[in-house]
C-alpha positions as CSV (number, residue, x, y, z in Angstrom):
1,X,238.0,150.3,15.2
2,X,235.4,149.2,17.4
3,X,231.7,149.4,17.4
4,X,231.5,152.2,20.3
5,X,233.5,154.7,18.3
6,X,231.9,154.2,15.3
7,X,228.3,154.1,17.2
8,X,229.2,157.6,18.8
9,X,230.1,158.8,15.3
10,X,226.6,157.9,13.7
11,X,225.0,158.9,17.2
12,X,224.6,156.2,19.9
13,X,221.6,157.9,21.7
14,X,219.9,160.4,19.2
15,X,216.4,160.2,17.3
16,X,216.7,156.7,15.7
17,X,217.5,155.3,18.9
18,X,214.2,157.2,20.1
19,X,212.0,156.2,17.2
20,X,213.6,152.1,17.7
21,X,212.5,152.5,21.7
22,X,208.8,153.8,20.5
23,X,208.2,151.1,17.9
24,X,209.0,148.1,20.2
25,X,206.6,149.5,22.8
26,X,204.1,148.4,21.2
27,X,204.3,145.2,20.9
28,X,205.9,145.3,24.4
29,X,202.9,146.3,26.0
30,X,201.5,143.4,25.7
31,X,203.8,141.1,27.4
32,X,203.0,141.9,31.5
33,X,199.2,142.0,30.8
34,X,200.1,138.1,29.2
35,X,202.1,137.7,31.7
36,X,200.1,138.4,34.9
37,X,196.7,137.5,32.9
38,X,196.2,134.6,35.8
39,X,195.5,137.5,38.3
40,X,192.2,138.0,36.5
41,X,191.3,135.2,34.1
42,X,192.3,132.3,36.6
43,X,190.8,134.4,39.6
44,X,188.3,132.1,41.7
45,X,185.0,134.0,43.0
46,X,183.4,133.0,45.8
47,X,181.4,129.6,45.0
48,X,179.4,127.0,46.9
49,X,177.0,124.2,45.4
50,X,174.4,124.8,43.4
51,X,171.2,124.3,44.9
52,X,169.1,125.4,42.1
53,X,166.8,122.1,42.3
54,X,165.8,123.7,45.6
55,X,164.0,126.9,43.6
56,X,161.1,125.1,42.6
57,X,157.8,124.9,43.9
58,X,156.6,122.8,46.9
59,X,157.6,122.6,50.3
60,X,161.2,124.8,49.1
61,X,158.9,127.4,47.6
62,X,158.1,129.3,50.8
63,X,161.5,129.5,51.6
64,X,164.1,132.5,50.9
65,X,167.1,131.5,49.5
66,X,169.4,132.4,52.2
67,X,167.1,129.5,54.3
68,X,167.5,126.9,51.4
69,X,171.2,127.4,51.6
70,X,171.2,126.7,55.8
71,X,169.6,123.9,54.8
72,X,171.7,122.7,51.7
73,X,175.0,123.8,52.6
74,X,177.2,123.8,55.5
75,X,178.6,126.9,56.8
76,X,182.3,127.4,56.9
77,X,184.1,129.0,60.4
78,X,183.3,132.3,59.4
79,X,179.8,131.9,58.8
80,X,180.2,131.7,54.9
81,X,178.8,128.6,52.4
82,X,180.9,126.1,52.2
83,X,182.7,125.9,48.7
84,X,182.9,121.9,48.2
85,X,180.6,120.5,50.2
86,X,176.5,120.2,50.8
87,X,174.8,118.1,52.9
88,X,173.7,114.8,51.6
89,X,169.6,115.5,52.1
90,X,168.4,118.9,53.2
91,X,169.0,119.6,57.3
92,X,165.0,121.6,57.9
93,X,166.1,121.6,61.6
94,X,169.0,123.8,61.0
95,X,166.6,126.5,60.8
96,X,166.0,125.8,64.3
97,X,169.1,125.1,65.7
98,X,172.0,126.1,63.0
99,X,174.3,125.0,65.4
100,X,174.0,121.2,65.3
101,X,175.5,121.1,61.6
102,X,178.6,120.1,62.6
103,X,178.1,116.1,62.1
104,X,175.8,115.9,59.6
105,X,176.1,113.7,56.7
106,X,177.9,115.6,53.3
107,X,178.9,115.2,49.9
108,X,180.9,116.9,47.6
109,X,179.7,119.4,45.1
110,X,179.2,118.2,41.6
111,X,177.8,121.4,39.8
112,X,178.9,125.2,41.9
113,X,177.2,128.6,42.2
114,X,179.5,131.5,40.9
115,X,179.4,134.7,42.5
116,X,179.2,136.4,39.0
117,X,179.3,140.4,40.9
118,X,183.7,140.6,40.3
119,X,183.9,138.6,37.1
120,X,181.3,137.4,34.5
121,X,183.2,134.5,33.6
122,X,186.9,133.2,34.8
123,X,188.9,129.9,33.8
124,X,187.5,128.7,36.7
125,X,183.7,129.4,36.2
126,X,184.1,128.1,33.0
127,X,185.5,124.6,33.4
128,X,184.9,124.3,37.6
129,X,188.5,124.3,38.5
130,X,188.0,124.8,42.0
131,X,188.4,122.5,45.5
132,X,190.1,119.3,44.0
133,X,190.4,121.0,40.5
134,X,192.0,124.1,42.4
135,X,195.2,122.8,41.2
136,X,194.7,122.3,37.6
137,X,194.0,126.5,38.2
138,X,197.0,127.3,39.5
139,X,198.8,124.9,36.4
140,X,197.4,127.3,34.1
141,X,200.2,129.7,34.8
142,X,202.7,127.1,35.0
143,X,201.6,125.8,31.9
144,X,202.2,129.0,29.9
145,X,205.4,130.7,31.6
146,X,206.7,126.6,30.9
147,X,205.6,127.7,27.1
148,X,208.0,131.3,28.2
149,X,210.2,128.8,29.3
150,X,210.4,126.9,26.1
151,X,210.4,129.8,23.7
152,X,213.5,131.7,25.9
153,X,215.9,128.7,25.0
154,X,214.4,128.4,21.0
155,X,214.4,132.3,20.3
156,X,217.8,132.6,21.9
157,X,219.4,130.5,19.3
158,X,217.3,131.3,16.5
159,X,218.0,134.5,17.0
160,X,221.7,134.4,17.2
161,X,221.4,132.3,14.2
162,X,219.4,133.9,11.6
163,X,219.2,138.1,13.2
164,X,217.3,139.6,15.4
165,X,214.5,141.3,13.4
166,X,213.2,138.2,11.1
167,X,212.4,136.5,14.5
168,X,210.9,139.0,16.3
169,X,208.3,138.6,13.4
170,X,208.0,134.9,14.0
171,X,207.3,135.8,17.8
172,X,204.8,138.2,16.4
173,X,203.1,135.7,14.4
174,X,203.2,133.3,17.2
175,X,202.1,135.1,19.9
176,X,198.5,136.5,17.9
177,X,198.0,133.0,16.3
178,X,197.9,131.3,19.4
179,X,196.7,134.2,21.9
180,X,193.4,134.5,19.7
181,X,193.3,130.6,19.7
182,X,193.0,130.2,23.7
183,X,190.3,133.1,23.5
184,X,188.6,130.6,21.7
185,X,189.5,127.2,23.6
186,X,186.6,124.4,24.2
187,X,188.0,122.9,27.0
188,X,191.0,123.6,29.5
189,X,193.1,120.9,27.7
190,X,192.9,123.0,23.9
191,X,193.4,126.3,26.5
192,X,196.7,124.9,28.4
193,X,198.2,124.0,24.6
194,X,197.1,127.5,23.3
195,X,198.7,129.1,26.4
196,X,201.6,127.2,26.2
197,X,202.4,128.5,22.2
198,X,201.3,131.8,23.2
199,X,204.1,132.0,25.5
200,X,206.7,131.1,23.4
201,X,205.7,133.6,20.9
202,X,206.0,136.2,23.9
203,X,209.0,135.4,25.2
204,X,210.6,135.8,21.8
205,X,208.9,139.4,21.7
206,X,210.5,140.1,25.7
207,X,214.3,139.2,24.9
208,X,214.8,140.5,21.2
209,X,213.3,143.9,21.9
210,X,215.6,144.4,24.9
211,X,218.5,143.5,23.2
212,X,217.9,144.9,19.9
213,X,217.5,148.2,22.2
214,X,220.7,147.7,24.0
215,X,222.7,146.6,21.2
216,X,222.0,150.4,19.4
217,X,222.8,152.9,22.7
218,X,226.2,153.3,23.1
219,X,228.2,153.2,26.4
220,X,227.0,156.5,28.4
221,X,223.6,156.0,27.5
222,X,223.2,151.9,27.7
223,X,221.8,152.7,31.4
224,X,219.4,154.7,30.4
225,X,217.9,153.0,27.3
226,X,217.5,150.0,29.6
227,X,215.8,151.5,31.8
228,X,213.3,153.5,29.3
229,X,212.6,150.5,27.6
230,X,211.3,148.5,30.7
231,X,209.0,151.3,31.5
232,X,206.1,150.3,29.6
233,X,206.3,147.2,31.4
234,X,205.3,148.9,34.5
235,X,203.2,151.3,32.3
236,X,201.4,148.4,31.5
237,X,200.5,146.5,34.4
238,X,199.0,150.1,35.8
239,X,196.8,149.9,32.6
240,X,196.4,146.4,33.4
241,X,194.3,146.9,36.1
242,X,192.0,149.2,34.5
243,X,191.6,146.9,31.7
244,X,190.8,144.2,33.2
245,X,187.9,146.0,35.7
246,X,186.5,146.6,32.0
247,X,186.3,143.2,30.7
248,X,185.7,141.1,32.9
249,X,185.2,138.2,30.4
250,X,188.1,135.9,30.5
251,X,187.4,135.4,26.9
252,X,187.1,138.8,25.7
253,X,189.9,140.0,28.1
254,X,192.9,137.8,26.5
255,X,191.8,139.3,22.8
256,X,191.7,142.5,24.5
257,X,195.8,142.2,25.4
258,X,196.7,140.2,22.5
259,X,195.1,143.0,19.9
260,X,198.2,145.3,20.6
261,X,200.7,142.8,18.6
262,X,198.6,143.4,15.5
263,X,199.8,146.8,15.2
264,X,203.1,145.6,16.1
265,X,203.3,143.6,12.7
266,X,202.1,146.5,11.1
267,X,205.3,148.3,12.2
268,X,207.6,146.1,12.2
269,X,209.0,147.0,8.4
270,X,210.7,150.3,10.0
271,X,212.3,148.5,12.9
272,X,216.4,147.8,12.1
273,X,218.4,144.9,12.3
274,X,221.4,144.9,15.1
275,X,223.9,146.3,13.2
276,X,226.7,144.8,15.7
277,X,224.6,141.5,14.6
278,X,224.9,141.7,10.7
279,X,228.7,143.0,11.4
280,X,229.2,139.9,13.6
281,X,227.9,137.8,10.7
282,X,229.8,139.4,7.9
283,X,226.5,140.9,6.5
284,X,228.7,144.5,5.7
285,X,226.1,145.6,2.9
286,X,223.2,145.5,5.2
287,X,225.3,146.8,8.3
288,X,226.1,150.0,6.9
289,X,222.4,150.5,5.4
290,X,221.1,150.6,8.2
291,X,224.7,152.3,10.4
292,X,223.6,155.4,7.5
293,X,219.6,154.9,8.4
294,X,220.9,156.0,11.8
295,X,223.6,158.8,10.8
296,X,220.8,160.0,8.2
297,X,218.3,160.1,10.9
298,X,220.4,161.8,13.9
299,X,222.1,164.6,11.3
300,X,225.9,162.5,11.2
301,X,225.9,161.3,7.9
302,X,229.0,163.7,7.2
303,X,230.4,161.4,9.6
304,X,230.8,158.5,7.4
305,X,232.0,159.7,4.5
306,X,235.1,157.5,4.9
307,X,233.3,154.3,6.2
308,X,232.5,151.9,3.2
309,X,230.9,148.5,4.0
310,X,234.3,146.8,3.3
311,X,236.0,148.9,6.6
312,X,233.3,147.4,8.5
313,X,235.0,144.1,8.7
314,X,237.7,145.7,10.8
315,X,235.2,146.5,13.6
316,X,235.2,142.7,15.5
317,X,238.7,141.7,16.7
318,X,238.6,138.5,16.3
319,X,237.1,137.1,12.7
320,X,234.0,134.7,13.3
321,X,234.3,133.5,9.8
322,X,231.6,130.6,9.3
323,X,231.5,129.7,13.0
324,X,227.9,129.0,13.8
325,X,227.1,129.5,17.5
326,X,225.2,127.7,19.9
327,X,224.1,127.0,23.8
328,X,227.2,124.3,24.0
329,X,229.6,127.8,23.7
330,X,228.1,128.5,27.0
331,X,229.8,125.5,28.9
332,X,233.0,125.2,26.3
333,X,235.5,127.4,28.3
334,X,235.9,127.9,32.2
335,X,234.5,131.7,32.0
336,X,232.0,131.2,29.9
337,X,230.5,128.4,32.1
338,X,230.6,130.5,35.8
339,X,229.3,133.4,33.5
340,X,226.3,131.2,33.0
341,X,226.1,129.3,36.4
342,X,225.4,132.8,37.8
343,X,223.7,134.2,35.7
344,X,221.3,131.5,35.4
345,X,221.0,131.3,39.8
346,X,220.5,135.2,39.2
347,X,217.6,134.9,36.8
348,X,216.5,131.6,38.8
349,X,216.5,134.4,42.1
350,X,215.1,137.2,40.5
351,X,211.8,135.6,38.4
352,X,211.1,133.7,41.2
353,X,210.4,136.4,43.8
354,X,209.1,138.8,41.7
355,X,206.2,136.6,40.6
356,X,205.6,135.2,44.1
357,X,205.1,138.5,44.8
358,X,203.0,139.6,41.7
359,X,200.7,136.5,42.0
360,X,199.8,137.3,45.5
361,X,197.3,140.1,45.2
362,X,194.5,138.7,46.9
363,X,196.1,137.9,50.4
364,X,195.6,141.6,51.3
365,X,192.4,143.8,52.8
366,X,192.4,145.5,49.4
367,X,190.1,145.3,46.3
368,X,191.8,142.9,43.5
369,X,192.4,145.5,41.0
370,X,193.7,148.2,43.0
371,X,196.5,146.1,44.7
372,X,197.6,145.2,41.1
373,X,197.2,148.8,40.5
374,X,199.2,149.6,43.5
375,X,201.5,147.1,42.6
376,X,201.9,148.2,39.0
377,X,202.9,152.2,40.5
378,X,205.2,151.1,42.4
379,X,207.3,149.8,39.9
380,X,207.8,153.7,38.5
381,X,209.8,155.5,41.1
382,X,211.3,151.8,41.4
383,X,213.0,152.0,38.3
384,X,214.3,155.5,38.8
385,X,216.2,153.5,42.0
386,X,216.8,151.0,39.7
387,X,218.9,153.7,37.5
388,X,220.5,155.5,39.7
389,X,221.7,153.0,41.7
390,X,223.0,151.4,38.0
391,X,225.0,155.1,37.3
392,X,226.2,155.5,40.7
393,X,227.3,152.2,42.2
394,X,227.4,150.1,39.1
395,X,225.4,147.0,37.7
396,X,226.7,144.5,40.6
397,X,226.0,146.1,44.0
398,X,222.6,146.9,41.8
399,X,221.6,143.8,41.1
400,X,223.0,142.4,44.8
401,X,220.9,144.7,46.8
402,X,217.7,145.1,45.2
403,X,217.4,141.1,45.2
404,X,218.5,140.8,48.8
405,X,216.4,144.2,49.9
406,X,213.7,142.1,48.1
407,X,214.1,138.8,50.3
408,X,214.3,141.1,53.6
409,X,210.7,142.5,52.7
410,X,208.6,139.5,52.0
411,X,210.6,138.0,55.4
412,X,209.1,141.0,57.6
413,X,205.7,140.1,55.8
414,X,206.2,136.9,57.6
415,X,206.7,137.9,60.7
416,X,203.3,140.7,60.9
417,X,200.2,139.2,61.5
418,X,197.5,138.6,59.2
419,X,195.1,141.1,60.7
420,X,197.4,143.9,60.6
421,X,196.8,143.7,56.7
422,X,198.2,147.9,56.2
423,X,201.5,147.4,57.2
424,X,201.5,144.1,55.3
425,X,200.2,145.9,52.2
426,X,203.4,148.7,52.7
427,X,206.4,146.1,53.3
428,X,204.6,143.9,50.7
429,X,204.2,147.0,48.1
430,X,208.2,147.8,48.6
431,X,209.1,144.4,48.5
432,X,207.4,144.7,45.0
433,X,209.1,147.5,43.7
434,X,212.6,146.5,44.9
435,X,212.0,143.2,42.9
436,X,210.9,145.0,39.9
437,X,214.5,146.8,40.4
438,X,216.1,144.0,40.3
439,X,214.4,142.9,37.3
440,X,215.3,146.1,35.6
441,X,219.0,145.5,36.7
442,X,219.1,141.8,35.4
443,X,217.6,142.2,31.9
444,X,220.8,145.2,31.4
445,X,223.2,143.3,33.5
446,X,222.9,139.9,31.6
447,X,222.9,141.5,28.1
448,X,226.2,143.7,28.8
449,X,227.8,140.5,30.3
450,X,227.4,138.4,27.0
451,X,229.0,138.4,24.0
452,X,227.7,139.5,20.6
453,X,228.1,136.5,18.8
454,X,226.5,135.1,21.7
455,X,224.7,137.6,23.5
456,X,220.4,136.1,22.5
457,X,222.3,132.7,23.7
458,X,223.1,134.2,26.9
459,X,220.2,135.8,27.3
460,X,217.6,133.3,25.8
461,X,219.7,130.5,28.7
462,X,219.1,133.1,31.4
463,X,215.4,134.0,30.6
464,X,214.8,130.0,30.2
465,X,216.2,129.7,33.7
466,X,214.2,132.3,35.1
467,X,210.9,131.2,33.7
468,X,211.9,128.0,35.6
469,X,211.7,130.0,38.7
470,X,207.9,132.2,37.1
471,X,206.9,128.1,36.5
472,X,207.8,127.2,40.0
473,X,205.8,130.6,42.1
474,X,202.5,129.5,41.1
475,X,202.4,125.8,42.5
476,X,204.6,126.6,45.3
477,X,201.9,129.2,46.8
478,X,199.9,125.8,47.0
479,X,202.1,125.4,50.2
480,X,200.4,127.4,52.2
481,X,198.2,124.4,52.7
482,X,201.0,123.1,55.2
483,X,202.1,126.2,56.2
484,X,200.6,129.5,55.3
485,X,203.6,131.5,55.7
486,X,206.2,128.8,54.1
487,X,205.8,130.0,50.7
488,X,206.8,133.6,51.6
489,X,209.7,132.1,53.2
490,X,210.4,130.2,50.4
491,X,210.8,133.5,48.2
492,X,212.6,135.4,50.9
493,X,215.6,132.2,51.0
494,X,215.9,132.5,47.1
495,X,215.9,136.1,47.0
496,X,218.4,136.4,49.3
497,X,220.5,133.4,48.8
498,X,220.3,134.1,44.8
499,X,221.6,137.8,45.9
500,X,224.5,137.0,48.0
501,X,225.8,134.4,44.6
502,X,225.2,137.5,42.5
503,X,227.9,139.4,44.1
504,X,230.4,136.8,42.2
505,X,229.8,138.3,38.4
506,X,231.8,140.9,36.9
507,X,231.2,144.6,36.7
508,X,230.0,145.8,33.6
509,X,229.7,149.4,34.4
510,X,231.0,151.9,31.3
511,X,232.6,149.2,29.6
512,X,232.6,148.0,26.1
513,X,230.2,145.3,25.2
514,X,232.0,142.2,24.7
515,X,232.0,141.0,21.0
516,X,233.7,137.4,21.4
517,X,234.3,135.0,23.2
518,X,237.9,135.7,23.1
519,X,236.9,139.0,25.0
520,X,235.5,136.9,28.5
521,X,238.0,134.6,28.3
522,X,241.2,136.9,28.1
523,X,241.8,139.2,31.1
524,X,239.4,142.2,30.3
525,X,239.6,145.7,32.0
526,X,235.5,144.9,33.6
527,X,237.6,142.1,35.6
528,X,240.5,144.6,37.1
529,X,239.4,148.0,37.0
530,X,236.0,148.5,36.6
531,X,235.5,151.6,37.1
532,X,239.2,153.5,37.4
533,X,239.8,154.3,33.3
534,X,237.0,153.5,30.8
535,X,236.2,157.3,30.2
536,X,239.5,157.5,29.3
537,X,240.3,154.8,27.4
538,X,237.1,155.2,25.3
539,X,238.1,159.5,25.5
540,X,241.9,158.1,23.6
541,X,240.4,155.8,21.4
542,X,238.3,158.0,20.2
543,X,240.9,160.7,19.6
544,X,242.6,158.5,17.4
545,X,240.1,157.3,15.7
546,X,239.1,161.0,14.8
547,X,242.7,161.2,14.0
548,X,242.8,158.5,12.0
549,X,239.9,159.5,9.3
550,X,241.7,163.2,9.3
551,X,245.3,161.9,8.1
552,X,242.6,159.5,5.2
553,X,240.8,163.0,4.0
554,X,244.6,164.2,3.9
């Protein structure tokens, strides 16, 4: 008997599958307004020295303050106050003659002067990370999608070792512990730490709700419940914007997107466990509680009167006894380790150009929040692409040209001229949404590829991977210091290179989810026909299955 026959007979895609999709969104909400946080808390206004010992009274008292700054401050090419620089003693002939600035005598700011009309208070106003501190800025996100990093590799074990719901609580509690902490950080050394814990805690959250969704839709609806559960992420990122034109405290903004997780905690007692998990792990008592929660729930518990927790052994071919699973079962056979050297370049590929994309909201003529707004919507009709193209032409071709479409984008980006900033905006905006597809794609893609016993492994290696990639976007947008367009072609190579490599993994398209290892390594019908017989074979299996429980009742 396998899982998919006795999922369609307790309903693979009915109410409890609903109610499962509608709990995790909360805490789910959360995770793209941590996530693209640095768009607003990190943001840099518009600065220059302070010349506040200028404002007294004397000889500086009869002066406006747009004369004390000609005098104070150099201007920039554009006619704006330089950000780093003032001029060692005050210049009174440059109210003259303001064009003789050019070789006079400078020094480097010490204290700035915030433009405090955008933002009341950033990372950056609040510990001057700006001109040669502009880096330790940028780190910030690198800091905390390391933490991401981290927690994708920790979670995915723990979670394969001790069940999915008991550390999606631990990811709870670590993500609220140390997301009120940084709200409350002293200095930008306690506030990278904090960050760093606070994305490990998310991560956890990210991975296990995805595949604790997945793991209860059956075949025809797997698609689908994929694709509904990553709406809120896009959901989220519109309401992003809003709430972040709100509070425009750094502090008060990060409590703001942390608060949802409270309620998560709340209702985390009614979320299941994976049943295919607890079956997996020889937990038969608690397997069938909650395989009846689900019958119970979508009106088939006449369906199980023949199914005792005993019969439940039967469902996984192969027994994994005591085995206890690890990253190592990811390299141990030949399969197993191409599996995860592409997967990994695909995760790499996608993360990468989809934050090099999502960090990059202030290089356009638009207002901050409403690119990220912009942004955000685009990802909507994006996923119904994503899905369609996922039905129709399967979860390779999906996930190959969404990445590559992605790559051609930001290269035409490249090639149109700063000044022409709408048709920038358009080919930028697509280039977003075709990424966020692809992101869609990978998150399904990579948990039908994997086995149960190994499938918050696969997926925790993969995530850790691509948070490599989310690390990486942030400091290489510092590139455009040598080259302002070599970061965007940067992201267009990976994209497309990453895309072309993804062509090499397996079709997964209305096919069982593996449950062993056994199932990659021996010839499996995903490898030889894809798409030619599954509705068929799963239409005769479960005929005879049906069969089967008659000729019992007889």
């Amino acid at each position: 008997m396998k899982f998919e026959n006795l999922l369609a007979e307790v309903g693979g895609f009915g109410k409890y599958q609903f109610s499962l999709m509608a709990l995790l969104v909360i805490p789910r909400v959360t995770l793209p307004c941590h996530f693209l946080l640095n768009n607003f808390i990190a943001a840099i206004p518009s600065h220059h020295c302070d010349i506040s010992s200028l404002d007294g009274d004397g000889i500086f008292g009869n002066l406006t303050r747009e004369e004390r700054l000609t005098i104070s401050v150099p201007a920039q090419d554009d006619g704006t106050p330089s950000s780093c620089q003032m001029f060692s003693h005050p210049q009174f002939q440059l109210l003259i003659n303001s064009s003789s600035s050019t070789d006079l005598p400078v020094v480097g700011c010490h204290v700035w002067h915030f433009d405090n009309s955008t933002f009341k208070s950033t990372l950056a106003t609040e510990f001057d990370l700006v001109c040669n501190k502009r880096g330790l800025n940028k780190a910030t996100a690198t800091i905390f999608f390391a933490g991401v990093m981290i927690g994708a590799a920790i979670f995915g074990w723990l979670t394969d070792r001790f069940g999915r719901k008991r550390m999606l609580m631990l990811a709870y509690l670590i993500s609220i512990t140390f997301g009120v902490a940084s709200a409350f950080s002293q200095s930008f050394i306690m506030f990278a730490i904090m960050r760093f814990f606070t994305g490990m805690g998310l991560t956890g959250i990210s991975i296990i709700s995805i595949v604790l969704c997945i793991e209860w839709a059956d075949i025809g609806h797997r698609t689908i419940a994929g694709v509904m559960i990553s709406l809120d992420w896009s959901i989220s990122c519109m309401i992003l914007s809003g709430v972040a034109y709100l509070v425009n405290d750094w502090r008060a903004l990060i409590l703001t997107v942390t608060a949802p997780i409270a309620l998560a905690m709340i209702t985390w007692r009614w979320l299941p466990e994976s049943a295919r998990w607890l079956i997996a792990n020889g937990k038969l008592e608690e397997a069938h509680f909650y395989i009846s929660k689900c019958a119970s729930v979508n009106n088939r518990q006449h369906n199980l009167r023949d199914i005792k927790p005993e019969t439940l052994a039967n469902v996984i071919i192969a027994d994994r006894g005591d085995r206890t699973y690890s990253y190592l079962d990811l390299v141990r056979s030949s399969k197993m380790r191409k599996l995860a050297l592409l997967t990994g370049i695909t995760w790499f590929g996608v993360a990468f150009t989809y934050y090099g994309i999502s960090f990059n909201i202030s290089d356009f003529g638009l207002n901050l929040y409403l690119t990220q707004f912009i942004y955000a919507a685009i990802e909507l009709p994006s996923k119904l692409v994503a899905y369609v193209c996922l039905d129709k032409l399967g979860r390779r071709y999906s996930q190959v040209g969404t990445m590559i479409t992605t790559g051609v984008c930001i290269g035409i980006t490249v090639l149109i001229p700063r000044v022409l900033w709408v048709p920038r905006t358009i080919i930028a905006v697509l280039g977003k949404g075709f990424s966020e597809a692809s992101f869609t794609c990978v998150y399904l893609y990579t948990t039908e590829l994997y086995p149960t016993v190994l499938r918050q492994n696969g997926l925790g290696y993969s995530s850790f991977i691509g948070r490599v990639g989310v690390s990486l976007a942030p400091l290489v947008s510092l590139l455009d210091e040598v080259w302002p367009s070599l970061p965007q072609v940067l992201f267009c190579s990976v994209a497309i290179v990453a895309g072309l490599l993804a062509f090499l993994l397996p079709e997964t398209h209305n096919v069982r989810l593996p449950e062993t290892i056994e199932d990659i390594e021996k010839t499996r019908v995903m490898e030889l026909e894809a798409n030619q017989v599954p509705h068929e074979i799963i239409y005769v299996e479960e005929v005879c299955f049906n069969l089967a429980k008659r000729h019992r009742r007889g």
